[in-house]
GUDO-621767 format. One record per residue (C-alpha): residue number from 1; y negated, z negated, x negated. Coordinates in nm, 4 decimals, decimal comma. Last residue first. Example, Ala and Ser with C-alpha at 12.3 -4.5 7.8 and 13.67 -1.06 7.14 Angstrom:
residues 2
  tipa        py        pz        px
     2    0,1060   -0,7140   -1,3670
     1    0,4500   -0,7800   -1,2300
END
This chain:
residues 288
  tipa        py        pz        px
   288    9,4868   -1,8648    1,2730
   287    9,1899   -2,0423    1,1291
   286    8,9004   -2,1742    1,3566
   285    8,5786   -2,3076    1,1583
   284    8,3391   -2,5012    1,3179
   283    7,9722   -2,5946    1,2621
   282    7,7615   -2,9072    1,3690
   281    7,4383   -3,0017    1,3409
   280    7,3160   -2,7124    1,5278
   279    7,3980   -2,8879    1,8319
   278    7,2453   -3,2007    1,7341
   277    7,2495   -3,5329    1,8815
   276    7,6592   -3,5168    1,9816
   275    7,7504   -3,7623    2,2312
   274    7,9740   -4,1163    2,2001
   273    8,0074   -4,3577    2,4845
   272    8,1824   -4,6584    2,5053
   271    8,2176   -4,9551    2,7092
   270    8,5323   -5,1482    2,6075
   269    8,8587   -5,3457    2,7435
   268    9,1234   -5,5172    2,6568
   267    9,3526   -5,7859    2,8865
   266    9,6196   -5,9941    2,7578
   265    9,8346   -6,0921    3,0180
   264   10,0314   -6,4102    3,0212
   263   10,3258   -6,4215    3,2790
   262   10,5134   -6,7195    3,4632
   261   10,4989   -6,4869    3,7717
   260   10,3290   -6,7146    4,0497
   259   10,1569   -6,8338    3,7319
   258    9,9466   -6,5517    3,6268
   257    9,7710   -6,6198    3,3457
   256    9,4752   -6,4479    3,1575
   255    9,3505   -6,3741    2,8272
   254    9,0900   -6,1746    2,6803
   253    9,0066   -5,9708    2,4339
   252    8,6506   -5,7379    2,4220
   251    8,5672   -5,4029    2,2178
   250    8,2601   -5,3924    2,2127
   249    8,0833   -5,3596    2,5537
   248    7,7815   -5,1038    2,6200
   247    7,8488   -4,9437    2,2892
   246    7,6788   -4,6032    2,2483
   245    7,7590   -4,4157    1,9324
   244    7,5825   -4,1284    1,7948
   243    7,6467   -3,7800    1,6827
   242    7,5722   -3,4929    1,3937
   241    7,2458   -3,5724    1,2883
   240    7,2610   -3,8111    0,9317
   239    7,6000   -3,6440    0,9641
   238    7,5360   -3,3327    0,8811
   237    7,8894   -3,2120    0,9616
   236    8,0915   -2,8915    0,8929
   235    8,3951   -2,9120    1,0695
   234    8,7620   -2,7789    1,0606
   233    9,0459   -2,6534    1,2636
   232    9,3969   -2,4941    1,1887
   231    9,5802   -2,8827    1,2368
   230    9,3443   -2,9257    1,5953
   229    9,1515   -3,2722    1,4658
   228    9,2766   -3,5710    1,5588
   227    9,4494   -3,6104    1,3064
   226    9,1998   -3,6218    1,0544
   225    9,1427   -3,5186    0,6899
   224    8,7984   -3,5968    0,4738
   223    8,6304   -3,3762    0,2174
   222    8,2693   -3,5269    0,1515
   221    8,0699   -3,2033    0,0857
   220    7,8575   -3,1418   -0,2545
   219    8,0198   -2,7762   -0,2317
   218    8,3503   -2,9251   -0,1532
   217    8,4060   -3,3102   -0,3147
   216    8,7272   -3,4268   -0,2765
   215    9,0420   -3,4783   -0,0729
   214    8,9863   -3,7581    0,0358
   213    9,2046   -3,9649    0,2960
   212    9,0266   -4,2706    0,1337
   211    9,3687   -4,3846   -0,0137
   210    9,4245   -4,0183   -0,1088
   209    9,0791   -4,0368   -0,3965
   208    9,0781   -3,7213   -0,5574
   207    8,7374   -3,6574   -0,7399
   206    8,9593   -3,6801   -1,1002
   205    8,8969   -3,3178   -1,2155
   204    9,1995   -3,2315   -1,1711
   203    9,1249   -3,2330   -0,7797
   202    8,8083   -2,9312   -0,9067
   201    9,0646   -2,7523   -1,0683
   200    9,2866   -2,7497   -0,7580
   199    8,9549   -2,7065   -0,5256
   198    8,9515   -2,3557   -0,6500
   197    9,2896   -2,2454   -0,7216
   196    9,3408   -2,2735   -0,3552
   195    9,6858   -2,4337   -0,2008
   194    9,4845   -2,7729   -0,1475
   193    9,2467   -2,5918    0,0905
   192    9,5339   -2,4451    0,2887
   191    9,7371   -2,7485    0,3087
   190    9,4227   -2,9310    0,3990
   189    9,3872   -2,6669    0,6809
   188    9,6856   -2,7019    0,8326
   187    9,6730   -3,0986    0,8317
   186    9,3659   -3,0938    1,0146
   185    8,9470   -3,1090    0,8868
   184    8,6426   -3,2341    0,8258
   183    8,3890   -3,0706    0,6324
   182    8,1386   -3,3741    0,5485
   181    7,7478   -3,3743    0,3851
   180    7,5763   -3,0263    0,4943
   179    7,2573   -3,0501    0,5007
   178    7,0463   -2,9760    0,8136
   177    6,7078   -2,7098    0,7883
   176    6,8904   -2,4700    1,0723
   175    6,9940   -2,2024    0,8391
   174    7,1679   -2,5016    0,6332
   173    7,3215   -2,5600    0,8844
   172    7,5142   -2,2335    0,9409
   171    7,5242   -2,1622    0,5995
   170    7,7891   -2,4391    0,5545
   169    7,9739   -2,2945    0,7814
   168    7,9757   -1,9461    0,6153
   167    8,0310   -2,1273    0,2659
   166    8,3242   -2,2636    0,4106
   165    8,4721   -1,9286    0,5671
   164    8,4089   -1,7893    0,2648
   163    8,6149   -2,0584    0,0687
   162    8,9516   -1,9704    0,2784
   161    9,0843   -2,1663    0,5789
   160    9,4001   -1,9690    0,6238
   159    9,5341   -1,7265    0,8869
   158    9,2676   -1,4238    0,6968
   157    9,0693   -1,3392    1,0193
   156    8,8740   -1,6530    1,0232
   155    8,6558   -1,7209    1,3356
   154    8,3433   -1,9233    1,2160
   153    8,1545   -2,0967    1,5085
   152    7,8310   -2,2314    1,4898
   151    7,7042   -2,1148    1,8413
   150    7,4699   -2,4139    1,9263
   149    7,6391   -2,5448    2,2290
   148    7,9719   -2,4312    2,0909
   147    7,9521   -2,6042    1,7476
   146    7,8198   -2,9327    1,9931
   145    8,0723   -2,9518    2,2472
   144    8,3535   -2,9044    1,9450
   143    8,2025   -3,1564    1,7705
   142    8,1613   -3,4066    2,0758
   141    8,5316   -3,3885    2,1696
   140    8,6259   -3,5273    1,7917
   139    8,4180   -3,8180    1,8832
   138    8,5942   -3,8827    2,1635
   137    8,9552   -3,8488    1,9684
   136    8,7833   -4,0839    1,7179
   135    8,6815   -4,3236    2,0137
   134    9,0421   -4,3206    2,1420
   133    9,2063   -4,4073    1,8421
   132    9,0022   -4,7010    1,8008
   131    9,1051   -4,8206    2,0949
   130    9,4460   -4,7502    2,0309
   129    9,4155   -4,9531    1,7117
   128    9,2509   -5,2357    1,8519
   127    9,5653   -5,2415    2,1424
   126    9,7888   -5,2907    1,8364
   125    9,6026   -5,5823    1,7787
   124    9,6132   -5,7425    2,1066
   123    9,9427   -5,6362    2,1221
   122   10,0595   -5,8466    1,8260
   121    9,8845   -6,1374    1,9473
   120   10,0569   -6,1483    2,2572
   119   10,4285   -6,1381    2,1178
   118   10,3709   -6,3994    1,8644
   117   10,6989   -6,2950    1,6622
   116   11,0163   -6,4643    1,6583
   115   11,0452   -6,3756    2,0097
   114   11,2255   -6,6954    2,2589
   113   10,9297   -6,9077    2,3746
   112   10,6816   -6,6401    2,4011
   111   10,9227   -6,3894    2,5720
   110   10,9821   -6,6271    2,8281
   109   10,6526   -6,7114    2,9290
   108   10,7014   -6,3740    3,0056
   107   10,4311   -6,1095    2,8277
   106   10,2078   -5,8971    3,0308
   105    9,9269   -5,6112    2,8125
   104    9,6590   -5,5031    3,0301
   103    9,4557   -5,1855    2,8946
   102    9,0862   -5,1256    2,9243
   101    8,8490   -4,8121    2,8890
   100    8,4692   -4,8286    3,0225
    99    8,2296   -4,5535    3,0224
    98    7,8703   -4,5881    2,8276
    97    7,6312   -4,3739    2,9980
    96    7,4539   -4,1529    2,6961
    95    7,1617   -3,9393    2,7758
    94    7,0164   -3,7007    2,5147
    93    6,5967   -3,6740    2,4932
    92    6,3681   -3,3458    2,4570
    91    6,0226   -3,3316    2,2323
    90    5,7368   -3,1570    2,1807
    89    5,5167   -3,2598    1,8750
    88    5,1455   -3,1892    1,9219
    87    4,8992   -2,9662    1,7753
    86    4,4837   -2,9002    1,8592
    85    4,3366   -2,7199    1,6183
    84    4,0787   -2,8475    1,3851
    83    3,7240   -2,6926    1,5014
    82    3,5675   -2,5059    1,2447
    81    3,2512   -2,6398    1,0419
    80    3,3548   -2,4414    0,7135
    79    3,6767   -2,2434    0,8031
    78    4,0180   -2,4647    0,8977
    77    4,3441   -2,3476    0,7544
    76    4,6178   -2,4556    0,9852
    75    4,9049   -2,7349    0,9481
    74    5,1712   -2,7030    1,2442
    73    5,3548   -2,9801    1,4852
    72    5,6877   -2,8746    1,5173
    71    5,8040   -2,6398    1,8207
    70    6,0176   -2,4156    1,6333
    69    6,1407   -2,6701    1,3562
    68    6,3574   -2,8642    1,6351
    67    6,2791   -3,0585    1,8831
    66    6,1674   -3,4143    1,8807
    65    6,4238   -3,6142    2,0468
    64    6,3951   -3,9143    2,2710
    63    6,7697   -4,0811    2,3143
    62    6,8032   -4,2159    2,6394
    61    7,1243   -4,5199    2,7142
    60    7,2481   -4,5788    3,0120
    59    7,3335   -4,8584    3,2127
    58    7,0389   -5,1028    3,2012
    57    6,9709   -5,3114    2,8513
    56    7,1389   -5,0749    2,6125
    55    6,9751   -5,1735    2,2381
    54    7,0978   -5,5196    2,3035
    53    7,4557   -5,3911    2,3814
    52    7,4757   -5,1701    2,0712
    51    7,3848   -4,8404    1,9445
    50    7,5454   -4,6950    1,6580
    49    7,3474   -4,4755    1,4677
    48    7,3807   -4,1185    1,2497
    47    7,7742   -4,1883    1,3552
    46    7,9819   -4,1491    1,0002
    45    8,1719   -4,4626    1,0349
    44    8,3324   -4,3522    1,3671
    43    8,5009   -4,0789    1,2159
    42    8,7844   -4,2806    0,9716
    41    9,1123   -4,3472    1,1117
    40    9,3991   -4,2785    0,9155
    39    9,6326   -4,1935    1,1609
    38    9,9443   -4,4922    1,2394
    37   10,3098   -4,4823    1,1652
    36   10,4980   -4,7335    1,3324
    35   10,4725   -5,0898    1,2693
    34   10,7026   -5,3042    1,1039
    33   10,7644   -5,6134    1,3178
    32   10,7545   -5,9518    1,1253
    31   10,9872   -6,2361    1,2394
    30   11,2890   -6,1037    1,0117
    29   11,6221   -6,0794    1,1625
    28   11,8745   -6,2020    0,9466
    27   12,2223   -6,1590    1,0085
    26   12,5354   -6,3383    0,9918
    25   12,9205   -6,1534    0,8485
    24   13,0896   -6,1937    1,1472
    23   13,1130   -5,8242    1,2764
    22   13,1576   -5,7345    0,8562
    21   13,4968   -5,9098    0,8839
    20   13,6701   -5,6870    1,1419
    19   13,5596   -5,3669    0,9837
    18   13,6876   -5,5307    0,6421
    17   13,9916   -5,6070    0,7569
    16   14,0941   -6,0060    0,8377
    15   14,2484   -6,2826    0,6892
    14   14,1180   -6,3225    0,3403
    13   13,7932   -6,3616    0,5343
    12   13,8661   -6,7203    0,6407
    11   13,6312   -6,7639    0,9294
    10   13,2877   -6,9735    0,9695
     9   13,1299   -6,9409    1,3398
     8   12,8429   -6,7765    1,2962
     7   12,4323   -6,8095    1,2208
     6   12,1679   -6,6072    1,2980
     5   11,8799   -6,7248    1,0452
     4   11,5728   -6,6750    1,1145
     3   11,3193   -6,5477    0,9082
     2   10,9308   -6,6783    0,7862
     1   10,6639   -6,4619    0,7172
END
């Protein structure tokens, strides 16, 4: 991107110290802002559906459910001439009422004229990161609802997140007819997994991937690292039935003036909601 120059008034350097000199010496000040660090976001992408605005046309959104193996419908043996029984699917529904976020961003008409940078549209994308932030932190909320809902939760005694308490997780879905496909985890946790003799042969391997925030593959698992996630917590995910997405308003930009203030506002907003489909879907694993 281009720079500008800030120029000086020319002086004869022969003259002066080099603590004096270096206060004349002119600067550049580049017209790109480097941005802070930023999470590797990553959850919403693994929603079993994301539901739009033309699959929401009044203000909430029900999900019919058939219920779980329990109360499937059943094949019977009939005898000669024997009445078929009767069977039916039951079935139970989740509710999702889209809630809406926003932030207002003001910039002085001043601002715009004198920043080397366009002010506005910088915040309008740094306001598409927070949003997105936001929805993974939402997410996030929805596993932990859901492992306590259904009672998938693996305590581990040992400080560290060890392969037993994996395979316990694991089990916990698979008990329940779902497949595992992600363990998701914090910072803690991928120290501890990296630190095991295990999944160090299997990153020699060639499964690591770090611009994916992959670890590997665990037990046919995606491995994937968030930080949003509690550093000495994990999930287990099926994530063909883990959560879903409700999106009343995508994220929207707009723009406003006020002119009694000689300010521009740019305006964000979104109607989200995100709920877990599930229960059993979803197992956690607390280390210590």
């Amino acid at each position: 991107m281009p720079s500008q120059l800030l120029t000086t008034d020319s002086t004869d350097f022969t003259s002066v110290g080099s603590s004096q000199g270096s206060q004349l010496v002119p600067r550049t000040l580049l017209a790109e802002v480097m941005n802070a660090a930023r999470k590797k976001l990553m959850l919403r992408g693994l929603a079993a559906r994301v539901f739009g605005p033309s699959s929401i046309p009044g203000r909430t959104l029900v999900l019919p459910l058939q219920t779980q193996a329990s109360d499937l419908m059943f094949v019977d043996r009939v005898a000669e001439a024997g009445e078929f029984p009767l069977t039916q699917a039951s079935f139970t529904n989740v509710t999702l009422t889209p809630v809406k976020y926003g932030a207002r961003i003001g910039v002085s008409k001043e601002l715009e004229e004198d920043a080397l940078t366009d002010v506005a549209s910088y915040h309008a994308e740094l306001a598409g990161y927070e949003f997105a932030d936001n929805e993974e932190s939402l997410i996030v909320s929805q596993f932990d609802s859901a492992s306590t809902a259904a009672g998938n939760n693996v305590a581990n005694s040992n400080a560290s997140l060890g392969v037993s308490d994996i395979l316990a997780a694991r089990k916990l879905l698979r008990d329940n007819n779902f497949m595992p496909t992600h363990i998701i985890m914090g910072t803690e946790c991928e120290s501890d997994v990296m630190s095991t003799d295990t999944f160090q042969e299997a990153d020699k391997s060639g499964v690591n991937d770090p611009s994916k925030g992959i670890i590997g593959k665990m037990f046919g698992m995606t491995v994937l690292v968030s930080n949003n996630i509690s550093a000495k917590l994990a999930y287990v995910i099926d994530a063909a039935h883990a959560f879903v997405i409700a999106e009343k308003r995508p994220l929207t930009i707009e723009n406003y003036k006020d002119y009694s203030r000689d300010v521009n506002y740019v305006v964000a907003s979104q109607r989200f909601a995100t709920s877990y489909l599930r229960s059993q879907a979803v197992s956690e694993i607390t280390t210590t």
